[in-house]
N, C-alpha and C positions, 0 to 999 in steps of 0.2 A: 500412767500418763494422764488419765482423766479422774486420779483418784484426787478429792476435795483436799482431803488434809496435807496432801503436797505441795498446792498452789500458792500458801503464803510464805513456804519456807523458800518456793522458789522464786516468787515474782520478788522475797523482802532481800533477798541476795541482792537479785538486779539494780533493784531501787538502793541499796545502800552502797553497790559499787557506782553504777551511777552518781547517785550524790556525793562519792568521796571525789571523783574527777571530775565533778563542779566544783567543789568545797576547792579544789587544787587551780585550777583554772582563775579561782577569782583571786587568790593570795599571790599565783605568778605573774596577773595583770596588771595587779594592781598595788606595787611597792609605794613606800612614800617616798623614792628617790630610786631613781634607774641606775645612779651614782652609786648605791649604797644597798647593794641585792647579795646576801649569802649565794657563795656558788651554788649549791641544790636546789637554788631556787630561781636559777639563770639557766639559760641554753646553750648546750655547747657551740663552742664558739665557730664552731667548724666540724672535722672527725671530732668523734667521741661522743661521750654519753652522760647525762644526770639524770638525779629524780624529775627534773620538770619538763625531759623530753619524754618519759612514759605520758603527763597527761593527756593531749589531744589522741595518741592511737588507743590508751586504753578508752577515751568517750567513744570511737569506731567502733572497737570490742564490743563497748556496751549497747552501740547503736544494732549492731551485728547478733548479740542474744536476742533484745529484741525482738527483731524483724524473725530470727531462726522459730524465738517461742509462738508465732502468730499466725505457723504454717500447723497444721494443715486448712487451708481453706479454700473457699472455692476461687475458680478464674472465670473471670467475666470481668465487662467493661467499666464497671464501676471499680474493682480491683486495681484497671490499669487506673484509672479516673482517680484512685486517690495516689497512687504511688504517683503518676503527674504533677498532681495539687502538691504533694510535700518536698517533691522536689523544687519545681518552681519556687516553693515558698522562703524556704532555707535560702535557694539563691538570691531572690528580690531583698530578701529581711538583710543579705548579708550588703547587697548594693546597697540597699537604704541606712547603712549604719554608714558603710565607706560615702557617702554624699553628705550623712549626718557629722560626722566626722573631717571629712576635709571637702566642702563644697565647692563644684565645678567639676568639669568635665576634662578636662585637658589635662587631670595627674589622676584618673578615675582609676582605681584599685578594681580591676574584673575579678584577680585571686583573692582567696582568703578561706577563713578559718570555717565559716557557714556556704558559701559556697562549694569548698570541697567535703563537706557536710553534706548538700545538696545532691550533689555527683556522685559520690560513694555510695550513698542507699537510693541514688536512682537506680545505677549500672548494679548494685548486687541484687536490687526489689525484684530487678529485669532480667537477671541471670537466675535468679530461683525462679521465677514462675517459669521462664522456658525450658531449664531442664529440670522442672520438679513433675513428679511420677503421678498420674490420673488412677485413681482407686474408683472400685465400684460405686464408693459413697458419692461419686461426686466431686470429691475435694483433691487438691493436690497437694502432693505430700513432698518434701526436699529431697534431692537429689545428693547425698552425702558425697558419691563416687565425682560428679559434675562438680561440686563445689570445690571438692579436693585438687580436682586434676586441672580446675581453672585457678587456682589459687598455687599451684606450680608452676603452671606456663608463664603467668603473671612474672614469678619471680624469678625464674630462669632467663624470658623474656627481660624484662628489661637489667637485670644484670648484663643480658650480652649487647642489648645496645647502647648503655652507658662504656660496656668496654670495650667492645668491637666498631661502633661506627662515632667516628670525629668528626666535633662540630670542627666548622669551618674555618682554618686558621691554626687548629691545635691538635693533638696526635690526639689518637684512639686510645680510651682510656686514661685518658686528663678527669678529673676528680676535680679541678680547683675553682671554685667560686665562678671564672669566668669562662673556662674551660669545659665543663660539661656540658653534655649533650643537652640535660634537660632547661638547665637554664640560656640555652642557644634556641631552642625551638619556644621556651616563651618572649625569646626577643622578637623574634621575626613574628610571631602569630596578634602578641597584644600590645607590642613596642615598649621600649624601657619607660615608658610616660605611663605606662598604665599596670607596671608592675612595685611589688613592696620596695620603696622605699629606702628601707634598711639594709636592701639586699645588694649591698654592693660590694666591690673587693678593694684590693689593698690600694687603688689611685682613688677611689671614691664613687666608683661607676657602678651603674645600676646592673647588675649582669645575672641575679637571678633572683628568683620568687618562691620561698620556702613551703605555698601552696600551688604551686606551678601545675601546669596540662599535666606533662607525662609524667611529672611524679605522683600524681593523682595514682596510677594505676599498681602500685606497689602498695601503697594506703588502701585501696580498695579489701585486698590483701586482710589488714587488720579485722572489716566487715566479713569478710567471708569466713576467718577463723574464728570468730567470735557467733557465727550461723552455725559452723562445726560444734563448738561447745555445747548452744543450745539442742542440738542433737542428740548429743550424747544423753543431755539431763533426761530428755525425752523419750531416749531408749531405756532409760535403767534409772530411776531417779534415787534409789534406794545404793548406787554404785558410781553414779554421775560425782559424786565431789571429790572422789580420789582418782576418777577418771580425766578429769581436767585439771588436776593438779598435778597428777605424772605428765600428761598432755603438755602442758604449762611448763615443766618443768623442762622435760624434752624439745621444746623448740628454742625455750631461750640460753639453750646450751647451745644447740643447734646455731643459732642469730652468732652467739657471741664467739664462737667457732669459727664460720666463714665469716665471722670480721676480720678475720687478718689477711682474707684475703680479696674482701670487697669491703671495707670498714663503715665502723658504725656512723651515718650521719644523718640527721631530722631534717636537714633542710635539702638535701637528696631524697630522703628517704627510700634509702638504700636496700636490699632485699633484706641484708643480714639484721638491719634496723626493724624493719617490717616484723620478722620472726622474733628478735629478743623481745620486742615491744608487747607482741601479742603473746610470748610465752610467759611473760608478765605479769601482763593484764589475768591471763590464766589463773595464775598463782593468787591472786590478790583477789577472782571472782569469786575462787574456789573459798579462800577465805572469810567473803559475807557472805555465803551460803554457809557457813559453819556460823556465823555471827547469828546471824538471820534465826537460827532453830533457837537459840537461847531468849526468853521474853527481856531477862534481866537486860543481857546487854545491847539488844533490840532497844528496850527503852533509854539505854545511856547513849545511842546511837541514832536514836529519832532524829535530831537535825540534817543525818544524812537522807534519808526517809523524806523528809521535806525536800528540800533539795532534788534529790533523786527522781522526786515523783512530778518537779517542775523543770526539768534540766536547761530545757533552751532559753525558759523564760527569765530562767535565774543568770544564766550568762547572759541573758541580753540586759536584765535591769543592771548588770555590774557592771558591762560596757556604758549606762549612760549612766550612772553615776560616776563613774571614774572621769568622764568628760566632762559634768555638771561641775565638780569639784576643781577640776583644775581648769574651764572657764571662768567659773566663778571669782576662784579664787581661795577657794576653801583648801584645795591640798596644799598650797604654797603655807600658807597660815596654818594647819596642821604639824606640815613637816618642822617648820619651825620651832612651833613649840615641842615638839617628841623630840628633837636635835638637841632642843637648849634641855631639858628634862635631862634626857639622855647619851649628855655630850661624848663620855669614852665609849658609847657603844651604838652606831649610828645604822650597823646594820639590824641591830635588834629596835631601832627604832619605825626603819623602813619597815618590817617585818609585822610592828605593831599595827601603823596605818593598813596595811593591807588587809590583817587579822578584821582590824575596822568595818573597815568595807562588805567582810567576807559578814561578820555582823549583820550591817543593815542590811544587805541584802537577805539575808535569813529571817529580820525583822518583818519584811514585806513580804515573804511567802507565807509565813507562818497563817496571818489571817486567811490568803484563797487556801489553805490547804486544807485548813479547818471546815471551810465553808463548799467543800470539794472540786473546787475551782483547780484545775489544771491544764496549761495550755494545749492541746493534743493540734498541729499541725495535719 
């Protein structure tokens, strides 16, 4: 655990899983046409699954190693004092984007992508430290059995209150956009004025929020398995990448199992979603930890590296470049030309503007990463 020459094969996993679910993040935000998006590169529309609903629970995952790799340490007030400070953070930076984005207060977005960011590793930072184990040293070490056994109640939990208790109006076990529980309990808590937008059903009505309260706590889920992971590297580092790869392999059998009978969807985030998602991320961590040992393809994979080792910063610069562009006026003028360029093939155009983006943004980190400038919240 405290041997030197293990520490870059496993912090360069992290960092390069990491940076692959930024690298993903910014090509799914940023098509040059919402019109003209490859399905894998779109969200399922409802039930089901693609590649671009793994990204946000695999960043959880990766937020979830993390936080797992950084126990053992001591508790005290400064401990609680910064897990406060990053939480606060994430959630204000996410308000500040939703007011930078659509100013005023009357259609204000309280959900979202960095605020349930915020939440997730407040509520896990706060469930390890109370049930992690006090050693002589001093320090407190994870609670493997605590993390497990809250990361089932979580999922048993709200499986049975999406199926057993009915929002108001519709039977117990309604799943439909306007019909579930969980988008029933963000109407009444922050009013359809103040939820996404897009999140409406088949008449056009605002009825749920794809980072909604109580789907938060299924997500949470993702952090906690990706705490477990870190554990295991930590018990056995020399046995840790086939341990999270069976791990991995066995949940998202597991997810993809009980979807037939609680189905897979992102914008529920549904138990069985929760489990295929993070047995996933598993499989895909396991594999830049196998990346990570080779120098070769370490260095063919350095832009993840970048990326990885700036994550939030790097989705926040691609959030306001995407904005700056299409204020501006630059995506319009873009897409144009990649359309006229690329007349028979309009979603490999969209695909390319994204690519673009995905570019400059990597263009701007590259200097602080050099200069060892990275954001650390």
């Amino acid at each position: 655990m405290n041997d030197a020459r293990s520490a870059p094969a496993r912090l360069g996993g992290l960092d390069l899983f990491r940076g692959l679910t930024v690298a993903c993040m910014v090509i799914v935000n940023t098509p040059g046409s919402w019109d003209h998006v490859w399905w894998p590169l779109d969200h399922a529309e409802w039930h089901g699954f693609t590649p671009t609903d793994l990204v946000f629970p695999a960043f959880l995952c990766a937020m979830g190693v993390a936080l797992g790799l950084s126990f053992p340490r001591k508790v005290d007030g400064k401990l609680w004092g910064r897990v406060a400070r990053r939480t606060l953070l994430l959630i204000l930076i996410g308000w500040a984007w939703q007011m930078l984005a659509r100013p005023g207060l009357a259609d204000f977005r309280v959900f979202g992508v960095l605020p349930r960011l915020g939440l997730c590793y407040g509520l896990a930072a706060t469930l390890a430290i109370l049930t992690a184990r006090k050693h002589a040293d001093g320090r407190a070490h994870l609670g493997a059995a605590a993390i497990g056994i809250a990361s089932l109640v979580l999922l048993i939990g709200y499986w049975a209150l999406l199926a057993f208790v009915p929002a108001p109006g519709y039977a117990a076990g309604d799943l439909s956009p306007a019909g579930n529980l969980a988008g029933y309990i963000d109407r009444i808590t922050v009013t359809t004025h103040h939820m996404y937008r897009f999140g409406t059903d088949a008449a056009g009505n605002i009825v749920y929020d794809p980072e909604g309260l109580l789907s938060t706590l299924p997500a949470l889920v993702n952090v906690l398995l990706g705490m477990l992971a870190a554990l295991l590297w930590k018990a056995a580092p020399e046995r840790a990448t086939l341990r999270i790869l069976i791990a991995g392999i066995a949940l998202a059998a597991l997810g993809y199992a009980l979807s037939f009978a609680f189905p897979l969807n992102k914008k529920l985030w549904t138990s069985s979603f929760a489990l295929l998602t993070s047995g996933l991320s598993g499989i895909i961590f396991a594999a830049c930890i196998v990346a990570a040992r080779s120098a070769a393809v370490r260095t063919m994979l350095w832009p993840l590296d970048v990326l990885g080792m700036n994550a939030i910063l790097g989705y926040l610069l691609s959030l306001l470049l995407s904005l700056a562009a299409m204020r501006s006026g630059f995506q319009a003028w873009a897409w144009e030309g990649l359309a006229a360029l690329l007349p028979g093939n309009l979603l490999l155009a969209s695909f390319l503007f994204a690519l673009g983006m995905l570019l400059v943004v990597l263009a701007l980190l590259i200097p602080l990463h050099r200069r060892g400038i990275h954001l650390r919240l």
